[in-house]
DRENDREN-979984 format. One record per residue (C-alpha): x, y, z; residue number from 1. Coordinates in pm, 1 decimal, decimal comma, m for minus. Layout:
! residues N
{px: X py: Y pz: Z pos: NUM}
...
This chain:
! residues 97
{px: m4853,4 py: m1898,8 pz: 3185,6 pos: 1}
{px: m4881,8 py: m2222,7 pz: 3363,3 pos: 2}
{px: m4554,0 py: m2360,2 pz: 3554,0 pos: 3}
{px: m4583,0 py: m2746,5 pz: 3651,5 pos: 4}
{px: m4347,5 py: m2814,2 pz: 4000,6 pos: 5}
{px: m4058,1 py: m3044,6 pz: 3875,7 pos: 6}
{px: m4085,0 py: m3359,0 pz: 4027,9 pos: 7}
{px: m3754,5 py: m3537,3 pz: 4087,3 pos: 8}
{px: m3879,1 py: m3830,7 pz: 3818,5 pos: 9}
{px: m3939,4 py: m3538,9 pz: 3586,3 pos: 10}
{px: m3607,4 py: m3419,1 pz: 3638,7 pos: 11}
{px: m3411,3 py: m3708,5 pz: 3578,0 pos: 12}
{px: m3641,6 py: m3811,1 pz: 3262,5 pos: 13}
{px: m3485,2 py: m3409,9 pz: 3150,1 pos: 14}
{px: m3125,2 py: m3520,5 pz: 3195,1 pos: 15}
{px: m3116,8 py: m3867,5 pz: 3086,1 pos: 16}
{px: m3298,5 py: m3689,1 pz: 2766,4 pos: 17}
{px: m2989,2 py: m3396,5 pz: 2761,0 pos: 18}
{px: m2757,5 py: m3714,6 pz: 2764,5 pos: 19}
{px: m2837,9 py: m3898,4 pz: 2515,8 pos: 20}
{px: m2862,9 py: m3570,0 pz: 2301,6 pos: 21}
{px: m2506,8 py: m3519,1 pz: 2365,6 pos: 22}
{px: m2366,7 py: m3896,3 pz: 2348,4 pos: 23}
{px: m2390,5 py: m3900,5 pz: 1947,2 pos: 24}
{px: m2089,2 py: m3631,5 pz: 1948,7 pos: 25}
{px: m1735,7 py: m3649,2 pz: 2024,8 pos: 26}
{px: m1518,6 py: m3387,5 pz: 2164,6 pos: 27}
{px: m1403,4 py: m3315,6 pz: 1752,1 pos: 28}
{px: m1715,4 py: m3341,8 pz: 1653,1 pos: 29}
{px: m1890,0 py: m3098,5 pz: 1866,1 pos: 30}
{px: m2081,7 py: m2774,9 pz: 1679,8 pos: 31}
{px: m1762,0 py: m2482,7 pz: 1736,1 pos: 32}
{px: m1871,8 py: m2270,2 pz: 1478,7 pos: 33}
{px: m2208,8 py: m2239,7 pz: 1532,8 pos: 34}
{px: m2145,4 py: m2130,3 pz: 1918,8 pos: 35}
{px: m1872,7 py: m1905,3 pz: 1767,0 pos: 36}
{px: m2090,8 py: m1693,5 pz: 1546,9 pos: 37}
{px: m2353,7 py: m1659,3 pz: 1731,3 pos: 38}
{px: m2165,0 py: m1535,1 pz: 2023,5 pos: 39}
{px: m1998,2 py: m1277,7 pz: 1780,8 pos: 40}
{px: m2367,7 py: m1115,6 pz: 1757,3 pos: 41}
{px: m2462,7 py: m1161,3 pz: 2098,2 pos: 42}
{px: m2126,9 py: m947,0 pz: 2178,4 pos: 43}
{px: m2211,2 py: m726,8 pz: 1930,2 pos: 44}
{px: m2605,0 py: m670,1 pz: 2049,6 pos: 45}
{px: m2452,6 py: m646,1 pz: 2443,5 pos: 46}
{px: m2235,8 py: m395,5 pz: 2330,2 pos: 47}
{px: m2511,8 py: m139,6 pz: 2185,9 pos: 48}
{px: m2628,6 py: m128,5 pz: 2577,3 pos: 49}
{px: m2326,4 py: m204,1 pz: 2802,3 pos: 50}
{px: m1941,9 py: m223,3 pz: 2811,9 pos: 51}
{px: m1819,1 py: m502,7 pz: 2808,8 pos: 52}
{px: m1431,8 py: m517,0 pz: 2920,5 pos: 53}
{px: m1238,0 py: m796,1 pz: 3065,2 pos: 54}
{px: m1383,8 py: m725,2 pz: 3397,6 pos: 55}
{px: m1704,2 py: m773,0 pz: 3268,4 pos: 56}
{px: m1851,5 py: m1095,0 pz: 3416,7 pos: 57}
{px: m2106,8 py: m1335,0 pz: 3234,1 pos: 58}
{px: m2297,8 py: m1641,4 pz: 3376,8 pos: 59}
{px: m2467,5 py: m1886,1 pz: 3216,5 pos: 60}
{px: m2722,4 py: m2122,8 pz: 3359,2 pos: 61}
{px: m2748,2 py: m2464,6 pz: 3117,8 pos: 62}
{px: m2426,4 py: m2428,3 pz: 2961,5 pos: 63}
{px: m2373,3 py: m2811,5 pz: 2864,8 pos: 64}
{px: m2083,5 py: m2911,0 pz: 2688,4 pos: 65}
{px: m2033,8 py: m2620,7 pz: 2467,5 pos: 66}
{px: m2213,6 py: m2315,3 pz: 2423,8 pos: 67}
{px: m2198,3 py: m1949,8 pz: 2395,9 pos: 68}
{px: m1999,9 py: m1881,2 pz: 2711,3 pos: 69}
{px: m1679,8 py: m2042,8 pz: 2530,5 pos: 70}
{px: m1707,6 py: m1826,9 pz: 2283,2 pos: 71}
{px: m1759,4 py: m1448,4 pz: 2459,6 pos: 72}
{px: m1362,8 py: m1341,9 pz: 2433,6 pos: 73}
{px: m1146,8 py: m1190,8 pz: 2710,4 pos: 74}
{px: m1460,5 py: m1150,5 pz: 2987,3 pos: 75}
{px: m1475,6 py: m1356,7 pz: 3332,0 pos: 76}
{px: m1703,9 py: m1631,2 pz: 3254,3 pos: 77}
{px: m1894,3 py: m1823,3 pz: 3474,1 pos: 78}
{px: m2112,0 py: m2147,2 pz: 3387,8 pos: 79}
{px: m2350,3 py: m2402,7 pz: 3584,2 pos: 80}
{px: m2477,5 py: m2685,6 pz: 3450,9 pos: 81}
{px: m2631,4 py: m3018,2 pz: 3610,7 pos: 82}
{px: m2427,9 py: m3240,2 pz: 3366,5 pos: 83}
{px: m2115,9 py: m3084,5 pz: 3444,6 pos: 84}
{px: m1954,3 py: m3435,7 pz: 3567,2 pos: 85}
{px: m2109,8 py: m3608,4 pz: 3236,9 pos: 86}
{px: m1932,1 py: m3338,7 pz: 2994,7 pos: 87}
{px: m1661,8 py: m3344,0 pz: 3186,9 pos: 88}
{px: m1607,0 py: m3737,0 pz: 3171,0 pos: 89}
{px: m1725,4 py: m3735,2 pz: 2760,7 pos: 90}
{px: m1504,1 py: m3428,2 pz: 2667,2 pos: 91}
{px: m1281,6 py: m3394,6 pz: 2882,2 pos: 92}
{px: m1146,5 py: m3028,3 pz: 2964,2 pos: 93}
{px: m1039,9 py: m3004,2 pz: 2618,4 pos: 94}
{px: m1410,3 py: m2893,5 pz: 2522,2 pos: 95}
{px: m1313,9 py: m2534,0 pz: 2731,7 pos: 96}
{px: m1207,0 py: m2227,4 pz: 2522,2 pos: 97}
């Protein structure tokens, strides 16, 4: 496996591509279900090999505007993402589950 080093050119070519991904939605328009579903099996595949309670605490790395962290039910969810300001100013907080 070869890793290139991330230059910071390379690194804003990444997010100016994640933003214009996400500009073509609007906070109604944005892909619920699909998150929702596939969260259901993720929950159910955890579940096979941990308990998962509402103590149980889940980050995710990349989260963007939506993705399977809104969906994972009563756990303490934690999410980073470089966009976070963009989402935040397209969305709004409504976006949040």
């Amino acid at each position: 496996m070869v890793f290139k080093k991330t230059t910071f050119k390379r690194w804003k070519i990444a997010q100016n591509a994640e933003e214009e991904f996400w500009k073509k939605y609007t906070s109604k328009s944005l892909p619920h279900e699909k998150y929702s579903k596939k969260a259901e099996i993720l929950l159910r595949k955890w579940g096979e090999f941990i308990d998962i309670d509402k103590n149980t605490k889940i980050l995710q790395i990349g989260c963007g505007p939506l993705d399977l962290i809104n969906y994972l039910g009563n756990v303490k969810k934690y999410s980073l993402d470089p966009l976070a300001d963009f989402y935040n100013k397209k969305f709004g907080e409504r976006r949040r589950r």
